[in-house]
C-alpha positions as CSV (number, residue, x, y, z in Angstrom):
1,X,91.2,64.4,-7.5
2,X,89.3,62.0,-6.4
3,X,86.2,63.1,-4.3
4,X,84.9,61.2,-1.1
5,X,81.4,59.2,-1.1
6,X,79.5,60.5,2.2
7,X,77.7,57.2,4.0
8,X,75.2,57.5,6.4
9,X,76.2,57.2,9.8
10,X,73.9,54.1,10.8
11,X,75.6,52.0,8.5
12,X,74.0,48.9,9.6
13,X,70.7,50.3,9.8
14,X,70.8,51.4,6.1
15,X,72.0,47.9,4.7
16,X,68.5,46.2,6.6
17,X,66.4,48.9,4.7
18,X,68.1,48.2,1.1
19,X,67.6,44.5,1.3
20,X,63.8,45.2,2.3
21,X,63.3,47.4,-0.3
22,X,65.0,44.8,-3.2
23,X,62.7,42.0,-1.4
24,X,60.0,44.0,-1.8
25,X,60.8,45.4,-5.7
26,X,61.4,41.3,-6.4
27,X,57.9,40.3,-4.9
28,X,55.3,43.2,-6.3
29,X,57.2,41.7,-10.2
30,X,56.8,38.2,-9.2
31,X,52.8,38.7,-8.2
32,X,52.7,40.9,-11.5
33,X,53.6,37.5,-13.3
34,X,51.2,35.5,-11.4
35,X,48.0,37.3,-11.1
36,X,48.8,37.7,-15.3
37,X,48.8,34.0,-15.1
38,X,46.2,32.9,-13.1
39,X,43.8,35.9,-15.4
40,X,44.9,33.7,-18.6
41,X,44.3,30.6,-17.1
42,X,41.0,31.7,-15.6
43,X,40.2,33.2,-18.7
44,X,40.8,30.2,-21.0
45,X,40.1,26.9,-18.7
46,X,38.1,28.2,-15.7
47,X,36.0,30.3,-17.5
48,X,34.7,27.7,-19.9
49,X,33.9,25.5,-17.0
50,X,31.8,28.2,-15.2
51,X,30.2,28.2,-18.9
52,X,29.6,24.2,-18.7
53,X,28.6,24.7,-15.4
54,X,25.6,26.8,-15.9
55,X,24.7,24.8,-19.4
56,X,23.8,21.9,-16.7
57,X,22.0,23.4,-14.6
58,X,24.2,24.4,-11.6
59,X,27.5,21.7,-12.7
60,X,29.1,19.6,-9.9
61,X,27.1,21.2,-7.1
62,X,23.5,20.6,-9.1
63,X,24.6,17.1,-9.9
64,X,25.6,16.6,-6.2
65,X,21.8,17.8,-5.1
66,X,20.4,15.7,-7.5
67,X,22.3,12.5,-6.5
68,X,21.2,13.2,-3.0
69,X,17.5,13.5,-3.8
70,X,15.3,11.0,-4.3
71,X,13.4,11.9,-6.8
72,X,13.5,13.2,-10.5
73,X,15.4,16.2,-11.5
74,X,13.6,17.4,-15.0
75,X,11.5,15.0,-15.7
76,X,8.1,14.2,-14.2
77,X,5.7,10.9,-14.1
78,X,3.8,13.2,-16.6
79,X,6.1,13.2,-19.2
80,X,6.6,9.2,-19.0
81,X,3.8,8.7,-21.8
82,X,5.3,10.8,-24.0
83,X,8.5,9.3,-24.2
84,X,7.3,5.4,-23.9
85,X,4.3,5.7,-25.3
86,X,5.6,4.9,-28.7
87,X,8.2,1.6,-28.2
88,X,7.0,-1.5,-28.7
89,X,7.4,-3.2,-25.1
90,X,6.7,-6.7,-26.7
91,X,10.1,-6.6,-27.7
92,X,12.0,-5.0,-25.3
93,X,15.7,-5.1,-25.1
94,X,17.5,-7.8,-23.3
95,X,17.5,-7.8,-19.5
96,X,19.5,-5.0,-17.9
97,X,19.7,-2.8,-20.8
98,X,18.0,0.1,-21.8
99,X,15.8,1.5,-24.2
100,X,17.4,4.3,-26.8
101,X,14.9,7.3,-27.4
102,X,15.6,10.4,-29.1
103,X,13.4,13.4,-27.5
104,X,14.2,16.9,-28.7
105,X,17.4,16.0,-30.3
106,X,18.6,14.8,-27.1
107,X,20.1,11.2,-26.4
108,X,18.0,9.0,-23.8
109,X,18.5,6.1,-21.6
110,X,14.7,4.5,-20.6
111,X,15.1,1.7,-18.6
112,X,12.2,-0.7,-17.8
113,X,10.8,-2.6,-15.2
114,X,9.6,-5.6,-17.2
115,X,11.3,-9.1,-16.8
116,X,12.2,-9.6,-20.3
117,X,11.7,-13.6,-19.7
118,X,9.1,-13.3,-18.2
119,X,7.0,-11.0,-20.9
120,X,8.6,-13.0,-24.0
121,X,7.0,-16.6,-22.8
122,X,3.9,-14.6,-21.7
123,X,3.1,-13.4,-25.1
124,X,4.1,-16.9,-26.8
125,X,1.7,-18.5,-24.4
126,X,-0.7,-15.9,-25.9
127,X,-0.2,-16.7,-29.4
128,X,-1.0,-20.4,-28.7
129,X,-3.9,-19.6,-26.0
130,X,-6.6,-19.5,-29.3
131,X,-8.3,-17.0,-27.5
132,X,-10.4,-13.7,-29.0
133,X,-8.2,-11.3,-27.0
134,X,-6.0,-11.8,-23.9
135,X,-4.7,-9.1,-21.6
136,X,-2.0,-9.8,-18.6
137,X,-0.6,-7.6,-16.2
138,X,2.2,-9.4,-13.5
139,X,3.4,-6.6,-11.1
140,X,5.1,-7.4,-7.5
141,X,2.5,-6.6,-4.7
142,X,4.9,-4.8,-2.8
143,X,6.2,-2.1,-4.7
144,X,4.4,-2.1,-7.5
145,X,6.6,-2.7,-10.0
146,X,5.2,-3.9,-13.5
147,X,7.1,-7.0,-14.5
148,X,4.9,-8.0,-17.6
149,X,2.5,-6.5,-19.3
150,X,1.2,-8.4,-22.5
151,X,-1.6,-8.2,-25.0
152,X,-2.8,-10.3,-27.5
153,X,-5.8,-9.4,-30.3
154,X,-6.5,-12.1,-33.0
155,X,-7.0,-9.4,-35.0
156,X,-3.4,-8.2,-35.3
157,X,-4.5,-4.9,-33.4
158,X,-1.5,-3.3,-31.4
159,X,-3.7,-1.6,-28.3
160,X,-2.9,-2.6,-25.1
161,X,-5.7,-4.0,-23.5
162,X,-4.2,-3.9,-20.2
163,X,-4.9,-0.6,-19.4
164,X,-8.5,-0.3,-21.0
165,X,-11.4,-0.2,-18.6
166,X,-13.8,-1.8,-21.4
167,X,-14.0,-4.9,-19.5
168,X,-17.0,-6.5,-16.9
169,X,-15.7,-7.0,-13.6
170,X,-17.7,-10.1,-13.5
171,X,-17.2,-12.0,-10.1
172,X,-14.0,-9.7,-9.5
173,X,-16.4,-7.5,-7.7
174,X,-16.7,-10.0,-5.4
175,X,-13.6,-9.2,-3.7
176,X,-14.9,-5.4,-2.6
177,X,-17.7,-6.8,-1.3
178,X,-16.4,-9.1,0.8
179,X,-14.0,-6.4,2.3
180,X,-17.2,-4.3,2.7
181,X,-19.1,-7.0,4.7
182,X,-15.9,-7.9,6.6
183,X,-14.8,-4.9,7.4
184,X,-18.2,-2.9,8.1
185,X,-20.5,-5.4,8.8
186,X,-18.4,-8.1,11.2
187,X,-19.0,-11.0,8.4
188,X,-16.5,-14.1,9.1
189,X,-14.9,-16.3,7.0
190,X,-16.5,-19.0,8.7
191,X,-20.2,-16.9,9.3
192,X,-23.1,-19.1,8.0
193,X,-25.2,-17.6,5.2
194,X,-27.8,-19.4,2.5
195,X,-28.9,-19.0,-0.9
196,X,-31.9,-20.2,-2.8
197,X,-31.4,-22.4,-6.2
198,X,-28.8,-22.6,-7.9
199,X,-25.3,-21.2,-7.3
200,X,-24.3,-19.0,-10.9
201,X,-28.0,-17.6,-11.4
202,X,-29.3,-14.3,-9.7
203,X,-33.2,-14.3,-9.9
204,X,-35.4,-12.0,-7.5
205,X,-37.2,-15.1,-6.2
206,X,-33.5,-16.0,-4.6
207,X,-33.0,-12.9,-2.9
208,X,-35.7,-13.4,-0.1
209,X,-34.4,-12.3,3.2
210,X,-36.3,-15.0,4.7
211,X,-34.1,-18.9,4.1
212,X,-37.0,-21.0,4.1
213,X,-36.9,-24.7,3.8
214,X,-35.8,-25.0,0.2
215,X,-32.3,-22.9,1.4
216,X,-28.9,-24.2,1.5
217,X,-26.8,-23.0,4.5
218,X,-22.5,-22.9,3.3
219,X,-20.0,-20.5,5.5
220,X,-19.0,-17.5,3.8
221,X,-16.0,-18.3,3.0
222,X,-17.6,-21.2,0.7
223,X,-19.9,-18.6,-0.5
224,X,-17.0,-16.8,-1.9
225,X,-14.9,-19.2,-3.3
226,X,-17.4,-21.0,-5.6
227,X,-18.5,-17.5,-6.1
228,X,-22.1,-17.9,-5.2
229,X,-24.3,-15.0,-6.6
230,X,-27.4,-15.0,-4.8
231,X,-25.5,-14.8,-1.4
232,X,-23.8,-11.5,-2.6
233,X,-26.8,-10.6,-4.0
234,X,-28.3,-10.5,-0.9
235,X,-25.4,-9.2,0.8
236,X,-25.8,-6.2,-1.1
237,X,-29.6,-5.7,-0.3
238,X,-29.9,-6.6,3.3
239,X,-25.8,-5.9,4.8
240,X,-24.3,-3.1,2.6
241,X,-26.8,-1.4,0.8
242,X,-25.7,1.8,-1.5
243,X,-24.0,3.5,1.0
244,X,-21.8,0.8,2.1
245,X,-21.2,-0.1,-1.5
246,X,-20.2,3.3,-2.8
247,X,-17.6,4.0,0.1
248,X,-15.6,0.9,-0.5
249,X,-15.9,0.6,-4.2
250,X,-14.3,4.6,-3.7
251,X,-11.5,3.0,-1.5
252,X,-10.3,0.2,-3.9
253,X,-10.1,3.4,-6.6
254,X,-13.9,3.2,-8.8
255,X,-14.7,6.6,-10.4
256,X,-11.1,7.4,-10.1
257,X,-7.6,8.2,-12.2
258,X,-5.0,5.7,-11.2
259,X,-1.3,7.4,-12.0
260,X,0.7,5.3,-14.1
261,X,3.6,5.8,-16.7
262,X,1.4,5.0,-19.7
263,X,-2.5,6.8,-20.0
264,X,-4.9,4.2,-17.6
265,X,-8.6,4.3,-18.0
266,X,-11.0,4.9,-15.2
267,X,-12.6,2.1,-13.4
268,X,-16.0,2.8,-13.6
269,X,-19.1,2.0,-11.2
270,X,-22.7,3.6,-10.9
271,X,-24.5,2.8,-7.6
272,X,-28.0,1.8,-8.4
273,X,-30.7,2.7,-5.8
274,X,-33.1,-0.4,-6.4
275,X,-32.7,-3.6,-4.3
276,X,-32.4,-5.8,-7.4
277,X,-29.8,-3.2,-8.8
278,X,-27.6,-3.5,-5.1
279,X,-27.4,-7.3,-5.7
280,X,-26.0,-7.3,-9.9
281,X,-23.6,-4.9,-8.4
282,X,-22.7,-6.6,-5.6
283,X,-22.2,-10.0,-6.8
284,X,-20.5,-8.7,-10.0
285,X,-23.5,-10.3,-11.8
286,X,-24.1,-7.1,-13.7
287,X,-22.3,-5.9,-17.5
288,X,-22.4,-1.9,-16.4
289,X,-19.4,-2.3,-14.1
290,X,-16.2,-2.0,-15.9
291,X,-12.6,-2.4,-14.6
292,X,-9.1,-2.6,-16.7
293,X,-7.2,-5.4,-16.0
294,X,-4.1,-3.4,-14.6
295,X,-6.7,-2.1,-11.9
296,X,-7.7,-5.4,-11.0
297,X,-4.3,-6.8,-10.1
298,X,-3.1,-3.3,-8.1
299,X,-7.0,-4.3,-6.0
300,X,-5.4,-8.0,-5.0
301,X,-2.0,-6.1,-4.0
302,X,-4.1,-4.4,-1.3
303,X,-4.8,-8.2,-0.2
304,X,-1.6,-9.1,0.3
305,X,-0.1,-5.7,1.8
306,X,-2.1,-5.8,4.6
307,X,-4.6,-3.2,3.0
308,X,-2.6,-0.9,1.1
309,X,-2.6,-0.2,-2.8
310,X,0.6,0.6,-4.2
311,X,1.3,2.8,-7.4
312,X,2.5,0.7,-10.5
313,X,5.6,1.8,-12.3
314,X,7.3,0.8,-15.8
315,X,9.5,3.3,-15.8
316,X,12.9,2.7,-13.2
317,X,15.5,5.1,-14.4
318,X,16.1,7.6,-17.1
319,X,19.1,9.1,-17.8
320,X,20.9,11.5,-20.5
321,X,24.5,10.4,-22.3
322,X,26.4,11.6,-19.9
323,X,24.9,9.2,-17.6
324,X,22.7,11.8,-15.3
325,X,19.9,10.9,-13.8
326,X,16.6,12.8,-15.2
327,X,14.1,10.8,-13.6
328,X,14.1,7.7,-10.8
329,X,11.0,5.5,-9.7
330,X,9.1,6.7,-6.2
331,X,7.9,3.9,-4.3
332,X,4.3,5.3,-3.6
333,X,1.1,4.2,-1.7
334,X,-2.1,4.7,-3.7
335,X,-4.1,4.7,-0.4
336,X,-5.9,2.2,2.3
337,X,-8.4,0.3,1.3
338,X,-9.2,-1.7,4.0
339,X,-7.6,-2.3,7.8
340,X,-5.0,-4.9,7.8
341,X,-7.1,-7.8,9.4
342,X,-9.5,-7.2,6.4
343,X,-6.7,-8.1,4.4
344,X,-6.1,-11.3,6.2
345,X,-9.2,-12.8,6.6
346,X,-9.8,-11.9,2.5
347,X,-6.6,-14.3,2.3
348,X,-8.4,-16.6,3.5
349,X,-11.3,-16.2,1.3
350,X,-9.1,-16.8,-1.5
351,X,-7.3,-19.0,-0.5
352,X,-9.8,-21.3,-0.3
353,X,-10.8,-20.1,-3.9
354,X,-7.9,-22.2,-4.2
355,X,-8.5,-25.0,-2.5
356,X,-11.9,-25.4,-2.7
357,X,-13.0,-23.6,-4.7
358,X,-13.2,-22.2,-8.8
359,X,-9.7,-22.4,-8.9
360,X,-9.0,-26.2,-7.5
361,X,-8.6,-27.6,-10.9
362,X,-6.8,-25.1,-12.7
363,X,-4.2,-24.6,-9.4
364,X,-3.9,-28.7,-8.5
365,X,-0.9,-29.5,-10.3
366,X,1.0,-26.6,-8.8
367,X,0.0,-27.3,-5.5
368,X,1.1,-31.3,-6.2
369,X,4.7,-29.7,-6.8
370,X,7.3,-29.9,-4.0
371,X,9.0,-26.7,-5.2
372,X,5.6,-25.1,-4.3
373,X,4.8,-26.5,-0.9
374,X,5.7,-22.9,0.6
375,X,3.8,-20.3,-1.5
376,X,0.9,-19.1,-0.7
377,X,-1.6,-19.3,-3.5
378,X,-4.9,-17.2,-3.2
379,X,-7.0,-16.4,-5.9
380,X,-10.7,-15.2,-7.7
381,X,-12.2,-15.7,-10.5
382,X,-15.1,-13.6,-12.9
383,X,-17.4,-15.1,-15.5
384,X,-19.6,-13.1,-18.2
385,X,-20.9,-13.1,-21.3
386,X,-20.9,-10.1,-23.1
387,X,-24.3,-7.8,-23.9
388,X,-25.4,-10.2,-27.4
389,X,-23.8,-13.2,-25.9
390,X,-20.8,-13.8,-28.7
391,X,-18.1,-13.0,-26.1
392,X,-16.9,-14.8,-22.5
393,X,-15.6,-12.6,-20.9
394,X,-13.1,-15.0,-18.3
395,X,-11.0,-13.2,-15.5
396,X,-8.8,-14.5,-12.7
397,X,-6.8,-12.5,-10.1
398,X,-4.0,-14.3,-8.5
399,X,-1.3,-13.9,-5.7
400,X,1.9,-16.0,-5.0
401,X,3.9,-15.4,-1.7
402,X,6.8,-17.5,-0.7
403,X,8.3,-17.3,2.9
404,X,10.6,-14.4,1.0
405,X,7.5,-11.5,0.4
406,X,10.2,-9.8,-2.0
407,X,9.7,-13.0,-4.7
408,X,5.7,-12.7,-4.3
409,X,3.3,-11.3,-7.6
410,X,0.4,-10.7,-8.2
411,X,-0.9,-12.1,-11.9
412,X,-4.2,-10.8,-13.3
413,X,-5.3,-12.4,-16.5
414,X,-8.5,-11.4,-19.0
415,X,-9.1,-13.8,-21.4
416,X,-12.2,-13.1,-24.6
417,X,-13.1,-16.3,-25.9
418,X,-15.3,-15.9,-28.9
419,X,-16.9,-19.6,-31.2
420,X,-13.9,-21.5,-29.7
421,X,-13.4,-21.7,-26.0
422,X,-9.4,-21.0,-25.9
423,X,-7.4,-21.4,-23.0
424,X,-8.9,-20.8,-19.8
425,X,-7.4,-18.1,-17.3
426,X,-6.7,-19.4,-14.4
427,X,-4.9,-22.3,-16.6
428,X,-2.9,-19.3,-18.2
429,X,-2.3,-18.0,-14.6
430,X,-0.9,-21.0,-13.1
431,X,1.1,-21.5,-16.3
432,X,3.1,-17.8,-15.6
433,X,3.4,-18.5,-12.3
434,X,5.2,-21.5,-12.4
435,X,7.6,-20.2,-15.1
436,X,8.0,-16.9,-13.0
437,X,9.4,-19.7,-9.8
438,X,11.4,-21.9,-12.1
439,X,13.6,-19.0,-12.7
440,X,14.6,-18.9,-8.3
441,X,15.4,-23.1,-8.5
């Protein structure tokens, strides 16, 4: 006998419930499968990448923050020394690639601001200049990049003379004090002032205050470009003083660390109290003032950027094998040295140095040249002997500015001639510049 199978009496009612509760069995087994799935995968692929993450530092978000910055992530301008301190820069790879340094087992990229063309005729015109010892530092004036920086010891010794403060300002000095007198004490270019005898010397009998007969009245601007010593030297005693020395000898960075990529010595400068002392300082006519010639090219930037001193830099970029960024350049101000119509009117003042002035022979044939019609040519020069006479000591600052500011530079050159009289510097300078132009025609 067959027996009857009861059914609910909402029939309907009970078919929408079993159909939920199959949809229902059929998902909780099919997110059963997945959440196993996503587990392993998370497991095996995501959880290594949270690994590779934190191994760099924070991964794609870190990198992100970094990109967005400006500035270095783990490296510092301080550790710069350390890692280019020991290349060789005279032969520095070809332009646009980089230098390949090994630091703590870890692959680096260095790349450097030097024009590779530029630094390799430098140091053959070095080689031939049959100088002693020959320093040169070309940087751009207004950012302060370092686009050669070459030294040359007959000797064969491998120190870099550019950043050693060793060296005599000489008539260099010149420069603050004419800013100083400018600046603080309403001197002109065109202002009338006399000296006594002849123009190189620097005797007390020439530093009278009063002009007397036997006196030759130039303008100061004259006064500076042949570099006339007594009329600093007087200068000092009678329109600066200590005071007005030790301020502005402070704002073109005396007595103080300059921040560079490689270890620079410090300028340095000892007021004297004396009247006799005031004018050796302030006509540069004095052996106790010493200056490196990197120093001396970042004071002539503050000529042509309206006042300002920028920071010099070597290092642009460095950056691990992966291609990450560990350090970038900051474009940096060093600080005001004078006002900006300072600046000017010492433009003037040296551009008449070439003109008129020390640096008329040495700059003639450039100025001849058609290519050169536009630029801007300012310049000064220094001249001493060393303490037992064996050494010249030869200096000469230089700036170049087309109508296109981005294409000026600065050139600073020290040449030590020793028995032979090598190659002058202003002759060196005007040979560098005119190489550095050929490479815009």
């Amino acid at each position: 006998m067959i027996g009857r199978r009861s059914y609910p009496k909402d029939w309907k009612g009970f078919q929408r419930r079993l159909k939920k509760k199959a949809w229902r069995k059929r998902f909780a087994s099919r997110s059963a499968l997945l959440l196993a799935y996503t587990l392993l995968i998370s497991a095996g692929y995501g959880g290594s990448r949270i690994f590779a993450n934190r191994e760099i530092e924070g991964g794609a978000a870190a990198r992100r923050v970094e990109c967005e910055s400006n500035g270095p992530e783990r490296l510092t301008k301080q550790d710069l020394s350390v890692l280019i301190g020991p290349l060789n820069l005279d032969h520095n790879p070809s332009e646009g690639n980089p230098f390949l340094v090994v630091n703590n087992e870890e692959r680096l990229k260095i790349a450097i601001s030097l024009d590779t063309t530029l630094q390799t005729y430098i140091l053959k015109l070095l080689r031939r200049s049959r100088t002693s010892q020959t320093a040169v530092i070309a940087l751009k004036p207004t950012n302060g990049q370092v686009l050669a920086m070459a030294s040359y010891d007959q000797s064969g010794k491998a120190e870099n003379l550019c950043l050693k403060a060793n060296f005599p300002a000489a008539s260099i000095f010149k420069i603050i004090s004419a800013a100083a007198a400018i600046e603080s004490r309403g001197f002109t270019p065109e202002k009338s002032v006399a000296f006594r005898g002849k123009k190189h010397t620097l005797y007390r009998g020439q530093l009278k205050k009063d002009e007397g007969r036997c006196s030759t009245k130039i303008s100061f601007k004259r006064a500076f470009s042949e570099s006339i010593n007594p009329v600093f030297g007087k200068i000092g005693i009678y329109d600066l003083g200590e005071e007005s020395l030790s301020e502005y000898s402070n704002k073109f960075l005396f007595n103080e660390e300059i921040p560079f990529d490689l270890p620079l010595d410090v300028s340095s400068l000892r007021i004297p109290i004396d009247e006799f002392g005031l004018a050796e300082i302030a006509s540069g006519f004095n052996k106790k003032t010493l200056v490196s010639p990197l120093h001396v090219a970042l004071i002539t930037t503050a000529i042509v950027n309206c006042g300002i001193i920028v920071e010099p830099w070597l290092v642009h970029r460095i950056e691990d094998e992966s291609g990450e960024a560990l350090y970038r350049v900051r474009y940096n101000k060093l600080g005001r040295a004078v006002e900006e119509e300072t600046a000017k009117q010492l433009k003037i003042l040296m551009t008449e140095t070439v003109l008129n002035g020390t640096c008329r022979k040495a700059f003639f044939p450039l100025r001849r040249k058609k290519s050169f019609q536009d630029i801007e040519i300012g310049a000064k020069t220094g001249t001493i002997n060393d303490s037992q006479d064996l050494f010249k000591y030869d200096w000469v600052t230089v700036y170049a500015l087309p109508k296109e500011i981005e294409r000026g530079i600065c050139v600073t050159v020290l040449a030590i001639h020793g028995e032979i009289l090598g190659l002058r510097a202003s002759e060196m300078a005007r040979y560098i510049i005119q190489r550095y132009y050929t490479a815009f025609e």
